[in-house]
ChimeraX commands (.cxc) that place a marker at each C-alpha (Angstrom):
marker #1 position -11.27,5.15,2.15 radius 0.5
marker #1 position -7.92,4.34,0.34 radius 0.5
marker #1 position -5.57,3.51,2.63 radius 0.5
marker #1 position -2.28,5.19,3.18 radius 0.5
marker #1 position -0.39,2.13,2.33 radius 0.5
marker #1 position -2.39,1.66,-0.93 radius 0.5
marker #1 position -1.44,5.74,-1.97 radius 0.5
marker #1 position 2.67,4.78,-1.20 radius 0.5
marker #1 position 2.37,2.09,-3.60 radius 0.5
marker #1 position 0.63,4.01,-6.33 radius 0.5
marker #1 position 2.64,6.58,-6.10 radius 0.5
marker #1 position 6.08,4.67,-5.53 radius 0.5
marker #1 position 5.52,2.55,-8.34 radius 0.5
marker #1 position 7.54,2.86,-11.70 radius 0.5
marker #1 position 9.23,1.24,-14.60 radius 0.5
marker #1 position 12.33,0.57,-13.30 radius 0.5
marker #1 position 14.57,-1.39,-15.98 radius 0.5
marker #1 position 17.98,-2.49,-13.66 radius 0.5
marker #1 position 17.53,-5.34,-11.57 radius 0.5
marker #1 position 19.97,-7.67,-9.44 radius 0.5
marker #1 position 20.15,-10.63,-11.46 radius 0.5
marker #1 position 21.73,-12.63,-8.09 radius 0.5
marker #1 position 17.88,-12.22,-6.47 radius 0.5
marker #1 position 15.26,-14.70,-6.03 radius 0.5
marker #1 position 11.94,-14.75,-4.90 radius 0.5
marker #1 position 10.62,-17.26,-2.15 radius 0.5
marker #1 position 8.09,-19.42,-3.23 radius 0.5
marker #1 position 6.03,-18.00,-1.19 radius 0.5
marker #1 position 6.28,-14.71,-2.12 radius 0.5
marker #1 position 5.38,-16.12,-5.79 radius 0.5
marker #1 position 2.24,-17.65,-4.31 radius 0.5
marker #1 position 1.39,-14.55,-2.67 radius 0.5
marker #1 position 1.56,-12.53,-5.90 radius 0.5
marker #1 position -0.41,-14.46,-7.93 radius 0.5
marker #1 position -2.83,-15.10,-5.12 radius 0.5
marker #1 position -3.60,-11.35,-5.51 radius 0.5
marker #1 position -3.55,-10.81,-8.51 radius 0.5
marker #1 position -6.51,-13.06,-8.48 radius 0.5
marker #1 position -8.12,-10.52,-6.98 radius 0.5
marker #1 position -8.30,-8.23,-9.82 radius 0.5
marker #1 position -11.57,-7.29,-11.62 radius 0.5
marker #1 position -13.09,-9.07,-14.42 radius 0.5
marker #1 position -16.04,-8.72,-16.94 radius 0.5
marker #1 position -18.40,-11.43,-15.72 radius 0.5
marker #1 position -15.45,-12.48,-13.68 radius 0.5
marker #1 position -13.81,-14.45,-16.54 radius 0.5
marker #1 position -10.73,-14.14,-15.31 radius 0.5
marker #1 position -9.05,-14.39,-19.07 radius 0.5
marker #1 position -5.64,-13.61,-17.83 radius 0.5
marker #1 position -2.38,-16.53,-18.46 radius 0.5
marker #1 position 0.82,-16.23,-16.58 radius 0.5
marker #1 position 3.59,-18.08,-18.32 radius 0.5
marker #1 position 6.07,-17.56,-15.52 radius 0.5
marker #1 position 9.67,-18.39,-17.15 radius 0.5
marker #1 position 11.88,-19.92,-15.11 radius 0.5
marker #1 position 14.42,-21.59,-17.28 radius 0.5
marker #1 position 17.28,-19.57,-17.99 radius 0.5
marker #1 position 17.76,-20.57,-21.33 radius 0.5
marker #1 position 14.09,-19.79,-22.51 radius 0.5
marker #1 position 14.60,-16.61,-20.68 radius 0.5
marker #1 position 17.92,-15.39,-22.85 radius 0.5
marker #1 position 15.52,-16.51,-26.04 radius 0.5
marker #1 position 13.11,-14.17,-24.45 radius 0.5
marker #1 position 15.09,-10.96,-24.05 radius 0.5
marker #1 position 16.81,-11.76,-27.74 radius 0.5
marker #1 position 12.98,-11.32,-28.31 radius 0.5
marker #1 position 12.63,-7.83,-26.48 radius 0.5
marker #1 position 15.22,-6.49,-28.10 radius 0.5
marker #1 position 18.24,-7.00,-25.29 radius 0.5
marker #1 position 16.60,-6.15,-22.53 radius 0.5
marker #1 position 18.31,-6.75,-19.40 radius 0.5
marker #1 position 15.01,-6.94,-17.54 radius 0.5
marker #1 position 14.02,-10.46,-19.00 radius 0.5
marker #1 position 17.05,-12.20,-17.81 radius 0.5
marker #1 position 17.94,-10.10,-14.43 radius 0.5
marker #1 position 13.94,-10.02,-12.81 radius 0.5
marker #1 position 13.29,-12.20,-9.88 radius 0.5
marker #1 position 9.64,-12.86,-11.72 radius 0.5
marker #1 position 9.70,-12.95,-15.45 radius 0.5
marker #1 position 5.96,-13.21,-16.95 radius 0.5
marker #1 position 4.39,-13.24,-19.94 radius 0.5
marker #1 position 1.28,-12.11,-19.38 radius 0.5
marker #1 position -1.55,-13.61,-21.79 radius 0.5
marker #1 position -5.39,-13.08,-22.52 radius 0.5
marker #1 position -7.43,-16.30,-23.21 radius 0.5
marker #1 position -9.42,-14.90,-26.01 radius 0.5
marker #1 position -11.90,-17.84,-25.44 radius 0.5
marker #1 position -12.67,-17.64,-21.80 radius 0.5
marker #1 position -16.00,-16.31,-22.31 radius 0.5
marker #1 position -17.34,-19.86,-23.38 radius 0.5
marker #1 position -15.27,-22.42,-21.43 radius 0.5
marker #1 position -17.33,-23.87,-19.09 radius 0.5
marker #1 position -18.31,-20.53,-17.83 radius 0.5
marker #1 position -20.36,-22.10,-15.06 radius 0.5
marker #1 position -16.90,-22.84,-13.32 radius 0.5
marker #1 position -17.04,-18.75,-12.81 radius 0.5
marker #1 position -19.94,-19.03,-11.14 radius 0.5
marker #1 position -19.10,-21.90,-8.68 radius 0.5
marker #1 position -19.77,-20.72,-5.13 radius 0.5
marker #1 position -22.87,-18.75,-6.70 radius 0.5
marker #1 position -26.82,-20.25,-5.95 radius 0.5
marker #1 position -27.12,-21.74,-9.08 radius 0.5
marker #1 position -30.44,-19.19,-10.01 radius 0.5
marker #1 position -27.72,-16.97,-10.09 radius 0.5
marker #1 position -25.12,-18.90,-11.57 radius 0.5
marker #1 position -27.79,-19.76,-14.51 radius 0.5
marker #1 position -28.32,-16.70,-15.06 radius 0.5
marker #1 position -24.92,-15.21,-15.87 radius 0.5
marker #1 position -23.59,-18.10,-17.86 radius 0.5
marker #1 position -27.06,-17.23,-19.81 radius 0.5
marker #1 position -25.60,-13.62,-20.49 radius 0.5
marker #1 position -21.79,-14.58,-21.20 radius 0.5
marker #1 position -22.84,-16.34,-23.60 radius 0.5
marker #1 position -25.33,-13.83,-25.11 radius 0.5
marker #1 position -22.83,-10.87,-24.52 radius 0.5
marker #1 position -19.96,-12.35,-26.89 radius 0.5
marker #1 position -20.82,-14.45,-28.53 radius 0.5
marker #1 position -20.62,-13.60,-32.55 radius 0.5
marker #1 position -18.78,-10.10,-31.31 radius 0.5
marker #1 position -15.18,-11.62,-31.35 radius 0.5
marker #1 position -13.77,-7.75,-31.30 radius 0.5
marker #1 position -15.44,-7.17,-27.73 radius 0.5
marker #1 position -14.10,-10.41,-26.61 radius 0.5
marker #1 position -10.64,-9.27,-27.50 radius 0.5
marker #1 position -11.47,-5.98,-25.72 radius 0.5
marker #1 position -12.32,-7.61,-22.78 radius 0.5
marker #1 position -9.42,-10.00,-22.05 radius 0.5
marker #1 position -6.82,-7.20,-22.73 radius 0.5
marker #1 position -8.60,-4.94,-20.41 radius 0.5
marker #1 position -8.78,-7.81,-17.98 radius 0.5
marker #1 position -4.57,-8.48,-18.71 radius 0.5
marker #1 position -4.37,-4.47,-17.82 radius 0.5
marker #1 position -5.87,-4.68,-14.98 radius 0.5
marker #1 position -3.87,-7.59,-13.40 radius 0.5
marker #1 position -0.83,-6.87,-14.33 radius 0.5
marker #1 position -1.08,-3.70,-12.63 radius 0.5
marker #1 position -2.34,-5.37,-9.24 radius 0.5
marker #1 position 0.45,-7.36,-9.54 radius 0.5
marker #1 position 2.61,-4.43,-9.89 radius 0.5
marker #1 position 1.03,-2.28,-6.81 radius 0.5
marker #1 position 0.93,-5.51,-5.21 radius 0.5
marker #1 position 4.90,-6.00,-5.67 radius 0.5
marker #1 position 5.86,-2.40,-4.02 radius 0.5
marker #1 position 3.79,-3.24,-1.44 radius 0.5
marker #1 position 6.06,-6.39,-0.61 radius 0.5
marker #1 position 9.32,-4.60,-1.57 radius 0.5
marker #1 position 9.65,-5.10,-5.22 radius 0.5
marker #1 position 9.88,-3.03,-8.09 radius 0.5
marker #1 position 8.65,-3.79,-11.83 radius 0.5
marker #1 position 8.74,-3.06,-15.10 radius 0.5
marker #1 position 5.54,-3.71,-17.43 radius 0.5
marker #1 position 6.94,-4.04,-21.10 radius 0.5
marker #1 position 5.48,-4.39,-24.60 radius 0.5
marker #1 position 8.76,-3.48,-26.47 radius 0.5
marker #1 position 9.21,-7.25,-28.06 radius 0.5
marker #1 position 8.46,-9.10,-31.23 radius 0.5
marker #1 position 5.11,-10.30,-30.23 radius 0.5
marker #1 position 5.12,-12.95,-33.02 radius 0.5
marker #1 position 8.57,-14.36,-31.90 radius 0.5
marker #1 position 7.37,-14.25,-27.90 radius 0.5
marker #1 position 4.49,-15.96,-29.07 radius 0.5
marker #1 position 6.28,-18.72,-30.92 radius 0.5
marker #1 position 8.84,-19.02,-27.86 radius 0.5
marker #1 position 5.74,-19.80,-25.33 radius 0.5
marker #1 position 3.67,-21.71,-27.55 radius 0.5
marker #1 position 1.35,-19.68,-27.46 radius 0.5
marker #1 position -2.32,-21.18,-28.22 radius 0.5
marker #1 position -4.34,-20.19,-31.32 radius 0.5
marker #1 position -7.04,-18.70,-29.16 radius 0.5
marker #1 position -4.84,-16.43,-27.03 radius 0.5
marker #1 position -3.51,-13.11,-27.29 radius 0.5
marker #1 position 0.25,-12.02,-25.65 radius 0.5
marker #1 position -1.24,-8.92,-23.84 radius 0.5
marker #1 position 2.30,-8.04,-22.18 radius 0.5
marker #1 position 5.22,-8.76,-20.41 radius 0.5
marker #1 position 6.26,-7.88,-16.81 radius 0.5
marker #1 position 9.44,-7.83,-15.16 radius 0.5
marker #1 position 9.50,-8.33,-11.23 radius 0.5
marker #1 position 12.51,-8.33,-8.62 radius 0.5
marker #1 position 14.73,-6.14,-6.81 radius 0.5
marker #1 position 15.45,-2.92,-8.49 radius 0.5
marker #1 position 19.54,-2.02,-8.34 radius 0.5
marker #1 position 19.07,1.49,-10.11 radius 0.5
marker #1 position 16.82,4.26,-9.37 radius 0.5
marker #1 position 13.85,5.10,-12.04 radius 0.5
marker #1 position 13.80,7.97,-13.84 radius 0.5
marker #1 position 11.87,11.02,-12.19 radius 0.5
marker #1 position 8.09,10.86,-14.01 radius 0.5
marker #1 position 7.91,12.76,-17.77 radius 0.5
marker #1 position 5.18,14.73,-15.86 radius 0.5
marker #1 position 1.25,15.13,-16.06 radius 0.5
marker #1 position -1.20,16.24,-18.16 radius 0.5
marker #1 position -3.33,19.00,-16.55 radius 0.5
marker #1 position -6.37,17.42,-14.84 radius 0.5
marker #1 position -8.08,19.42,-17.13 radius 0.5
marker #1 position -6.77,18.12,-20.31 radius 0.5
marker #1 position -8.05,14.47,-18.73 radius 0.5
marker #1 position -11.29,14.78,-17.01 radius 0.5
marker #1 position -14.51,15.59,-18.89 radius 0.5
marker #1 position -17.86,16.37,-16.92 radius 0.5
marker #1 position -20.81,14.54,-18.82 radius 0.5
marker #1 position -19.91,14.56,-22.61 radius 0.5
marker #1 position -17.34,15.73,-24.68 radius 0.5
marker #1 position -17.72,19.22,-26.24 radius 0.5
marker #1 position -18.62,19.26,-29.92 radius 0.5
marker link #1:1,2 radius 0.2
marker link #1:2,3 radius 0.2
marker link #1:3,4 radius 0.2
marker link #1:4,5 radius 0.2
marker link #1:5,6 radius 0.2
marker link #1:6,7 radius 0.2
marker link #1:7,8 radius 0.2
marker link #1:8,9 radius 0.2
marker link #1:9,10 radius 0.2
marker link #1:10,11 radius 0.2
marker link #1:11,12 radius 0.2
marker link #1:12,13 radius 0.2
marker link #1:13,14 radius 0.2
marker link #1:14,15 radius 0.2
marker link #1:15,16 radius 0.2
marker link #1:16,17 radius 0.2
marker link #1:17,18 radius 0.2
marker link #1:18,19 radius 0.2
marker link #1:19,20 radius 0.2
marker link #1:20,21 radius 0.2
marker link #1:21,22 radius 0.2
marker link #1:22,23 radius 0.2
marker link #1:23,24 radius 0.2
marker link #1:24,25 radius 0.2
marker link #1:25,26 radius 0.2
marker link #1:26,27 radius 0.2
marker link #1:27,28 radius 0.2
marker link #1:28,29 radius 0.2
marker link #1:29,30 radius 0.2
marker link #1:30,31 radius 0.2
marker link #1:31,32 radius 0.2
marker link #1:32,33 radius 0.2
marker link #1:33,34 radius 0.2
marker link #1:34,35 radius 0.2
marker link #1:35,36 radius 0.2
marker link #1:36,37 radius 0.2
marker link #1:37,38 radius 0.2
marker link #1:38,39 radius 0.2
marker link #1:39,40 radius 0.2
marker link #1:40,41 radius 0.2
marker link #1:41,42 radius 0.2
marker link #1:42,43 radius 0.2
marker link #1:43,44 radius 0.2
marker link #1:44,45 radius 0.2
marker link #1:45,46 radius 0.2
marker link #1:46,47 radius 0.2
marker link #1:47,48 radius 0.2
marker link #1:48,49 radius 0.2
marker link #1:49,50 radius 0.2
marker link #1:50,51 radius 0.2
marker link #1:51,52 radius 0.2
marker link #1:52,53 radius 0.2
marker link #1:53,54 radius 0.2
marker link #1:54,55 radius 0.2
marker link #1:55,56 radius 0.2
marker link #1:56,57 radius 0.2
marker link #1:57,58 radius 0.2
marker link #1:58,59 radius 0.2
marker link #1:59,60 radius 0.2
marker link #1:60,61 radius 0.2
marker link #1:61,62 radius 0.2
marker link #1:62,63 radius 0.2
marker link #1:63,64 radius 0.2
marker link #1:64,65 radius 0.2
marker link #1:65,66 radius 0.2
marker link #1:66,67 radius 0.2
marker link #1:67,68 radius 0.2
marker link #1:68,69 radius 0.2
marker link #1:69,70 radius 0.2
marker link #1:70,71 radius 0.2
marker link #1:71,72 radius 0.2
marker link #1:72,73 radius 0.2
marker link #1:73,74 radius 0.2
marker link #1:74,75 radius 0.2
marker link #1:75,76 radius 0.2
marker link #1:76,77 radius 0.2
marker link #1:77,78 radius 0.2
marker link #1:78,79 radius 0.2
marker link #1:79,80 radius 0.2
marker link #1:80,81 radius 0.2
marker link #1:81,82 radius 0.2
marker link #1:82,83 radius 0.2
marker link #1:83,84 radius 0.2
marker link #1:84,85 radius 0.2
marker link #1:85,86 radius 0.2
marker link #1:86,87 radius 0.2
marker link #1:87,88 radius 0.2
marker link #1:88,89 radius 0.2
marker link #1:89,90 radius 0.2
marker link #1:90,91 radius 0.2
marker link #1:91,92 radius 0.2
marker link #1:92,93 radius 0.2
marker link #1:93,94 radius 0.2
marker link #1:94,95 radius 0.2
marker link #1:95,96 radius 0.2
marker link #1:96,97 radius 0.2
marker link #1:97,98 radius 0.2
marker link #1:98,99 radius 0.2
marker link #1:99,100 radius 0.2
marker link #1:100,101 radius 0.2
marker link #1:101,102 radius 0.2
marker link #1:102,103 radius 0.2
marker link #1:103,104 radius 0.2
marker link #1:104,105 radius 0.2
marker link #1:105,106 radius 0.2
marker link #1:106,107 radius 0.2
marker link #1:107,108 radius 0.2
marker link #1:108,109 radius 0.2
marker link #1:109,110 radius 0.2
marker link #1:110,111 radius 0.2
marker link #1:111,112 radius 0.2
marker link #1:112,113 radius 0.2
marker link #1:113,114 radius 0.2
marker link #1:114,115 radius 0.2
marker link #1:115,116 radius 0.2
marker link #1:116,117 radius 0.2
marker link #1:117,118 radius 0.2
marker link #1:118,119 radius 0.2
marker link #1:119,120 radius 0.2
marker link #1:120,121 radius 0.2
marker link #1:121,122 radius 0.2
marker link #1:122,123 radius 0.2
marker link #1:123,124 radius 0.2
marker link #1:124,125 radius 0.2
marker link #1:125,126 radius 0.2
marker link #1:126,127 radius 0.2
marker link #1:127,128 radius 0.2
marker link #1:128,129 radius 0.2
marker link #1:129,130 radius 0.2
marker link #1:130,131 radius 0.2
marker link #1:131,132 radius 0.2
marker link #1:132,133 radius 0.2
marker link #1:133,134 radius 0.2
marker link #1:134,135 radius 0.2
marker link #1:135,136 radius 0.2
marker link #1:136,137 radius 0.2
marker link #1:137,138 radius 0.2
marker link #1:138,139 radius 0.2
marker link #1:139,140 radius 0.2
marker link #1:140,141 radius 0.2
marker link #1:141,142 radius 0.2
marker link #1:142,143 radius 0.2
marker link #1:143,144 radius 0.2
marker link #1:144,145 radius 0.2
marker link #1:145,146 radius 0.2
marker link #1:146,147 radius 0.2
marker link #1:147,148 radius 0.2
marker link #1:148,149 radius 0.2
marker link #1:149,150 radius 0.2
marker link #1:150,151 radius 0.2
marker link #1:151,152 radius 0.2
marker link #1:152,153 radius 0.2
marker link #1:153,154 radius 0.2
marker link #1:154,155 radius 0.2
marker link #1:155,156 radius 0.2
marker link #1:156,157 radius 0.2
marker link #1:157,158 radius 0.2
marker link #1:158,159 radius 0.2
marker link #1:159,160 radius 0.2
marker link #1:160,161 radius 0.2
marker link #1:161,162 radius 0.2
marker link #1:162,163 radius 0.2
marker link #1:163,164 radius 0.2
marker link #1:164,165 radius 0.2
marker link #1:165,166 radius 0.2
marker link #1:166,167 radius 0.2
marker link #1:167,168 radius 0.2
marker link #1:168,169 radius 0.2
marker link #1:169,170 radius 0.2
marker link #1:170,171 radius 0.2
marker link #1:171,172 radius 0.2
marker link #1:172,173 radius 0.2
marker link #1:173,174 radius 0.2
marker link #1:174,175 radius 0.2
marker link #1:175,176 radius 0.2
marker link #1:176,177 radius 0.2
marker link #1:177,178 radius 0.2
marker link #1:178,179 radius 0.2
marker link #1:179,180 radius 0.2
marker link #1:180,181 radius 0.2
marker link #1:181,182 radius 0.2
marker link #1:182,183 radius 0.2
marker link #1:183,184 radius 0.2
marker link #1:184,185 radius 0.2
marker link #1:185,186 radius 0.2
marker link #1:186,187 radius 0.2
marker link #1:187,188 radius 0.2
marker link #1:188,189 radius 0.2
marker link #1:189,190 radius 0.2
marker link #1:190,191 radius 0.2
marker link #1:191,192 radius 0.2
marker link #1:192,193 radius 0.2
marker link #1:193,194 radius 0.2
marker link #1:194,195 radius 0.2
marker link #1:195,196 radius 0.2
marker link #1:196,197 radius 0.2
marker link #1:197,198 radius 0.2
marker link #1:198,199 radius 0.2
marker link #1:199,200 radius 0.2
marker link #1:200,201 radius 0.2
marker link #1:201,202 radius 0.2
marker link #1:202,203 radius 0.2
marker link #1:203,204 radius 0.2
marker link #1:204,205 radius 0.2
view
């Protein structure tokens, strides 16, 4: 049963693009973050995500010339750049597998391997889902301590990539703003019916 906590911060949570540039995380609260966000869900439990966290207030300026001005980049508490290893799947996939009896373990290396390998389009796939996914447990994760966010793809990739260094085999899947909000969000656009989104068995022909 989803806990009453857990509905606040799905429902609190928005794009908020003001934050006060004077606020700064605790250490702590950094390690707490990305000790969560470990906890997102994985194919095979990969774990493909990359968190450049920028720190260095001159890379971050090069950043937000990047994003098109965006005060977010500079002002966040937490600036990431969040990025999919696009090779995961077949380096030293055993190490995903650690804690597991190794019958087990052998196994599922056995089937990353057989999975993606030659299918470089689902691989792809696969570490931007996984980049979706925990960027927005980071996000619910955030409200829950007090923080907003802001989850942004409205950049030059190529120059963002170029700025981080970005390894051949990776992917910039997005990048995500975190700190103390100083200016409301916007009320939501608004939903689609449910029935516009949910479709019982098959789609009609």
């Amino acid at each position: 049963m989803t806990s009453l906590a857990t509905q606040d911060a799905i429902r609190a949570r928005r794009a908020v693009k003001a934050f006060d540039p004077a606020h700064q995380m605790s250490a702590a609260e950094e390690q707490k973050l990305f000790e969560l966000a470990q906890q997102a869900p994985s194919s095979f439990n990969i774990q493909h995500w990359r968190f450049v966290k920028v720190s260095d207030p001159a890379q971050r300026q090069k950043l937000r010339e990047a994003a098109w001005g965006q005060a977010q980049v500079t002002d966040a508490s937490l600036f990431l750049v969040i990025c999919a290893d696009l090779k995961a799947w077949e380096k030293q996939p055993e190490r995903y597998w650690q804690n597991a009896p190794a019958e087990v373990r052998d196994y599922l290396v056995k089937a990353i391997g057989d999975f993606y390998r030659g299918r470089e389009w689902l691989a792809r796939d696969e570490a931007m889902r996984s980049v979706g996914l925990v960027a927005q447990t980071i996000m619910l994760a955030a409200k829950d301590m007090g923080y907003d966010s802001c989850p942004m793809i409205g950049c030059d990739i190529d120059a963002v990539g170029k700025l981080i260094n970005l390894p051949q085999d990776h992917a910039v899947g997005m990048l995500l703003a975190v700190g103390k909000g100083i200016t409301p969000a916007r009320d939501k656009g608004g939903f689609l019916p449910l029935g516009d989104i949910v479709v019982t068995d098959r789609f009609g022909g």
